[in-house]
N, CA, C and O atoms as a GROMACS GRO file, in nm:
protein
  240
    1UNK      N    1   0.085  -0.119   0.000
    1UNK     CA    2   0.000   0.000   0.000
    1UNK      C    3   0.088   0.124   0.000
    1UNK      O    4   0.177   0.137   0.085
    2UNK      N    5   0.066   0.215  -0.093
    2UNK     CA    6   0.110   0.353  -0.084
    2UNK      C    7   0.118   0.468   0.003
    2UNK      O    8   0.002   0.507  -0.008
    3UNK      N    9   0.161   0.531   0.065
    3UNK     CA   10   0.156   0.651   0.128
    3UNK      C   11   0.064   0.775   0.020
    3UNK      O   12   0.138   0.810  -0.072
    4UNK      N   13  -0.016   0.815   0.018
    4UNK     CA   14  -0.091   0.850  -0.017
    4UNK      C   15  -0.129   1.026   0.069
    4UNK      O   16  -0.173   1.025   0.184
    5UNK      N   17  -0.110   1.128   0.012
    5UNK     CA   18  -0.137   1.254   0.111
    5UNK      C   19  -0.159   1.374  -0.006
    5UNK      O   20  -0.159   1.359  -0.128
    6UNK      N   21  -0.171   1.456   0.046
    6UNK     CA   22  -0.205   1.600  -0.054
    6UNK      C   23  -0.224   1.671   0.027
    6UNK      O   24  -0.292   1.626   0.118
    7UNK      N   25  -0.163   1.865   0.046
    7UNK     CA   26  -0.193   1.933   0.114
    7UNK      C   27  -0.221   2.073  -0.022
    7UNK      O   28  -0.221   2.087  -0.144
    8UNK      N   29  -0.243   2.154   0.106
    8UNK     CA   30  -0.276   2.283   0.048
    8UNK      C   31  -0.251   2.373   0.133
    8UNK      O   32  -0.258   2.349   0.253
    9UNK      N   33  -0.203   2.550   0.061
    9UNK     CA   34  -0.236   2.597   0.191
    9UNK      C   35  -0.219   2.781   0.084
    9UNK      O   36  -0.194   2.807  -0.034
   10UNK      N   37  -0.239   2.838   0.167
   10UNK     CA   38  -0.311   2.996   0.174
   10UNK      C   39  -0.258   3.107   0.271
   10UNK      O   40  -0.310   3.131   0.380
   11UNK      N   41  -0.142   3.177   0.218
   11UNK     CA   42  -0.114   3.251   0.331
   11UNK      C   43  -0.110   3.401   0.273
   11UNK      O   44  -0.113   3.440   0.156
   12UNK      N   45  -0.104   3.471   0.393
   12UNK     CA   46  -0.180   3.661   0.340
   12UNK      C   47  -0.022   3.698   0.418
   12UNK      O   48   0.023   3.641   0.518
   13UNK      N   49   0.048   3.820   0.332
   13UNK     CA   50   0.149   3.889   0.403
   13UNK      C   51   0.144   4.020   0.411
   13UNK      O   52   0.092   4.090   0.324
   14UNK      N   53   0.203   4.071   0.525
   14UNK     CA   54   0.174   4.243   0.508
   14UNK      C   55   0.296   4.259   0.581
   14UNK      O   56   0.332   4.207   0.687
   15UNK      N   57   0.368   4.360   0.486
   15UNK     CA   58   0.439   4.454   0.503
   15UNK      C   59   0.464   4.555   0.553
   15UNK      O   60   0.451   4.653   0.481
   16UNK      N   61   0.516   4.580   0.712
   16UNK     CA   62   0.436   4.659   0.871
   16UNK      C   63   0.545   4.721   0.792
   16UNK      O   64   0.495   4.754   0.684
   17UNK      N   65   0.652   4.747   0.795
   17UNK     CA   66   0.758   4.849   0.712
   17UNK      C   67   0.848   4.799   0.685
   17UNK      O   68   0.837   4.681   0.719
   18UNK      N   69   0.978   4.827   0.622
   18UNK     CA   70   1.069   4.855   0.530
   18UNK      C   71   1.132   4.712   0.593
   18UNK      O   72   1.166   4.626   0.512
   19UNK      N   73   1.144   4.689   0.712
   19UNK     CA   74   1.199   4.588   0.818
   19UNK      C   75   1.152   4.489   0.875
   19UNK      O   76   1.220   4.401   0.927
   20UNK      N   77   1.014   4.493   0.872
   20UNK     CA   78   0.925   4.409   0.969
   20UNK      C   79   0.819   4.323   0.878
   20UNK      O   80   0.746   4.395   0.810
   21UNK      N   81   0.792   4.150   0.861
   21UNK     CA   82   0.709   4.142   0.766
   21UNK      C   83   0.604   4.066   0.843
   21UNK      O   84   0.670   4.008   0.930
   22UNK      N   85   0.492   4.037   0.858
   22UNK     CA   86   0.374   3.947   0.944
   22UNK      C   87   0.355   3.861   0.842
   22UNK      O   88   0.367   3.903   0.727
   23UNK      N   89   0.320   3.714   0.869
   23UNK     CA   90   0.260   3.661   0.732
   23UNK      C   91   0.181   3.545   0.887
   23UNK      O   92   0.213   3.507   0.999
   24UNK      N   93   0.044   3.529   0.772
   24UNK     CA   94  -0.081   3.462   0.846
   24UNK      C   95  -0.127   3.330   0.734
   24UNK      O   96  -0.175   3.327   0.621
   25UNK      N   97  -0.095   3.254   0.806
   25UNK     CA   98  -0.129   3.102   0.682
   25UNK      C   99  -0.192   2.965   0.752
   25UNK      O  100  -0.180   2.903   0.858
   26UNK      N  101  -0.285   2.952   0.602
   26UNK     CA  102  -0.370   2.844   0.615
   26UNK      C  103  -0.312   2.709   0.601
   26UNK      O  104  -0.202   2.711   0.545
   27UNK      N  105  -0.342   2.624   0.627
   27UNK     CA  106  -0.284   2.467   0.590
   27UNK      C  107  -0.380   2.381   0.617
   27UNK      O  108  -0.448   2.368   0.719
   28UNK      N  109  -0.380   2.301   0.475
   28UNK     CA  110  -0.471   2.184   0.544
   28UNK      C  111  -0.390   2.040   0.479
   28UNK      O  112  -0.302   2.055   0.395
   29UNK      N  113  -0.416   1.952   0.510
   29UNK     CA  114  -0.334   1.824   0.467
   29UNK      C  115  -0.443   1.739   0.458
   29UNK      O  116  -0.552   1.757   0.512
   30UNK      N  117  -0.397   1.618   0.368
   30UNK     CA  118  -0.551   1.538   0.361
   30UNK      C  119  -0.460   1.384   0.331
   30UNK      O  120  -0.341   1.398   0.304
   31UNK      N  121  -0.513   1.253   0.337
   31UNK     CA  122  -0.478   1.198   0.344
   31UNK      C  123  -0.582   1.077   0.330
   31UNK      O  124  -0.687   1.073   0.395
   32UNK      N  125  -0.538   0.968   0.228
   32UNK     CA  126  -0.657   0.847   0.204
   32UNK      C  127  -0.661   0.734   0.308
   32UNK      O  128  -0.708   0.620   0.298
   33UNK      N  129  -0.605   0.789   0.397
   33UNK     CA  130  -0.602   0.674   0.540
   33UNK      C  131  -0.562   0.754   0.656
   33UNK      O  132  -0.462   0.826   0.660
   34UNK      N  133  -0.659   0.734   0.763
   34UNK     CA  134  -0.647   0.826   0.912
   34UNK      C  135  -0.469   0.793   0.986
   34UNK      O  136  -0.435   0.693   1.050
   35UNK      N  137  -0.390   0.902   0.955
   35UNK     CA  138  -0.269   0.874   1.006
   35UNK      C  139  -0.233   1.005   1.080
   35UNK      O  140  -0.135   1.011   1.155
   36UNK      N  141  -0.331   1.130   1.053
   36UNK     CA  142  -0.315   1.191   1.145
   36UNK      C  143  -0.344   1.208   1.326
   36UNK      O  144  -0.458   1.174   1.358
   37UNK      N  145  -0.268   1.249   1.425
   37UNK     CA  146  -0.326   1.254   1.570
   37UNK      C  147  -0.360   1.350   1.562
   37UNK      O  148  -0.334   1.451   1.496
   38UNK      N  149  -0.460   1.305   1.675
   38UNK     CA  150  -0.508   1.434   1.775
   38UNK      C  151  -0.473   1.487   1.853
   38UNK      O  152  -0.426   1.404   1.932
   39UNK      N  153  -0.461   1.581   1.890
   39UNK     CA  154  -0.380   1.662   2.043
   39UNK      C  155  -0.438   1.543   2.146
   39UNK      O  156  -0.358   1.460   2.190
   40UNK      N  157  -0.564   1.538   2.181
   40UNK     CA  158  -0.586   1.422   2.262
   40UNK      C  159  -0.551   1.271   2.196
   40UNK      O  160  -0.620   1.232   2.102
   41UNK      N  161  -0.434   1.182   2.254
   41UNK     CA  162  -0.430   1.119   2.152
   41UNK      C  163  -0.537   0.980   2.240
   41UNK      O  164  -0.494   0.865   2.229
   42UNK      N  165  -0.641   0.999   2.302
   42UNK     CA  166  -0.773   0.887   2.292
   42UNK      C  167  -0.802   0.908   2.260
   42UNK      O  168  -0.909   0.866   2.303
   43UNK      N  169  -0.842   1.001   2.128
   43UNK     CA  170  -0.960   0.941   2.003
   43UNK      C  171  -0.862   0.920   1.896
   43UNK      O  172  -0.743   0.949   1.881
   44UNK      N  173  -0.964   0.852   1.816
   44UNK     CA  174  -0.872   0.749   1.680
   44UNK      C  175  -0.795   0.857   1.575
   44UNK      O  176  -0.817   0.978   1.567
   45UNK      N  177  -0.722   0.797   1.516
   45UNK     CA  178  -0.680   0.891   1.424
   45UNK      C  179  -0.731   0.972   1.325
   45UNK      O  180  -0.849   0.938   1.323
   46UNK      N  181  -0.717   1.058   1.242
   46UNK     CA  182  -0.851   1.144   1.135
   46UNK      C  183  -0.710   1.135   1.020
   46UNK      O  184  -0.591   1.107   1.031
   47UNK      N  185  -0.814   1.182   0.890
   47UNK     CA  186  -0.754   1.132   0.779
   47UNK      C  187  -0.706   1.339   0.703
   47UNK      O  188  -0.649   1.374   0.600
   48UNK      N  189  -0.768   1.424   0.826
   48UNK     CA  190  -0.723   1.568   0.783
   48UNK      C  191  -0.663   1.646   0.886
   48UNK      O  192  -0.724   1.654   0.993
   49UNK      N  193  -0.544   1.712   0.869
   49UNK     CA  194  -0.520   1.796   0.938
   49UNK      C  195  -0.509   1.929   0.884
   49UNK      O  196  -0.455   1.949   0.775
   50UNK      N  197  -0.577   2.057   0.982
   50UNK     CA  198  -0.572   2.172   0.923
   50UNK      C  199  -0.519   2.212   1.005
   50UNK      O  200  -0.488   2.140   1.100
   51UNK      N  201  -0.481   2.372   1.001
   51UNK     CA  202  -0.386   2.457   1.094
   51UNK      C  203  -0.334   2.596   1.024
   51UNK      O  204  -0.292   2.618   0.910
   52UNK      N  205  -0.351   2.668   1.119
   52UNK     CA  206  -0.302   2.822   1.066
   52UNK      C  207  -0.190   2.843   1.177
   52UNK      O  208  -0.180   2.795   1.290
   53UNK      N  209  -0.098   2.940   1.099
   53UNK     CA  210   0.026   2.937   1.194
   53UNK      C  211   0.023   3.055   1.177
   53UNK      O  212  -0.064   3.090   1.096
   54UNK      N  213   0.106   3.163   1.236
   54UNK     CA  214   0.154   3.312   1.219
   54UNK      C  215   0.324   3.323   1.228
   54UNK      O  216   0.398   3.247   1.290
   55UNK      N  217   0.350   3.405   1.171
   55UNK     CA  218   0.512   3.481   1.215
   55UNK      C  219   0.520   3.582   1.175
   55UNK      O  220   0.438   3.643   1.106
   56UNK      N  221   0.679   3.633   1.235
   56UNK     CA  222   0.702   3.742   1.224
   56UNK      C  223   0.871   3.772   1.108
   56UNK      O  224   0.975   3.705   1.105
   57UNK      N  225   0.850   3.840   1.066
   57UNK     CA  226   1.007   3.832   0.998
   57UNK      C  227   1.066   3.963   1.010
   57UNK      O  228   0.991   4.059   0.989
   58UNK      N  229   1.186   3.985   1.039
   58UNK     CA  230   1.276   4.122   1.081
   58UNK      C  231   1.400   4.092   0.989
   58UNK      O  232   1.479   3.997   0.984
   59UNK      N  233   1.392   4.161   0.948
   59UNK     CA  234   1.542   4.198   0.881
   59UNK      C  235   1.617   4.309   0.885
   59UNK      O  236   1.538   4.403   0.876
   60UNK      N  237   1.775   4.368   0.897
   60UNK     CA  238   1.822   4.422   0.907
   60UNK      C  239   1.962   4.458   0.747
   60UNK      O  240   2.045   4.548   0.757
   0.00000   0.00000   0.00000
């Protein structure tokens, strides 16, 4: 059997100034067999994981 997965994802950036960059992003992952956990790991595994992350970027 194959490993089998596909993700996607969506992120927005803004440019606070010349130095400073924010970026806000989507993610989702998908998968044809439940191999993802749960933060609680008593319930069974799920076959999607989504998630938005944030950062910050500085440069000099």
């Amino acid at each position: 059997q194959r490993f089998q997965i596909w993700g996607a994802s969506v992120n927005f950036d803004y440019l606070i100034n010349k130095n400073l960059m924010w970026r806000l992003e989507f993610r989702n992952l998908q998968s044809k067999d439940p191999i993802f956990q749960k933060i609680d790991q008593s319930h069974p595994n799920v076959k999607n994981n989504f998630f938005i992350t944030t950062m910050l970027a500085a440069w000099f």
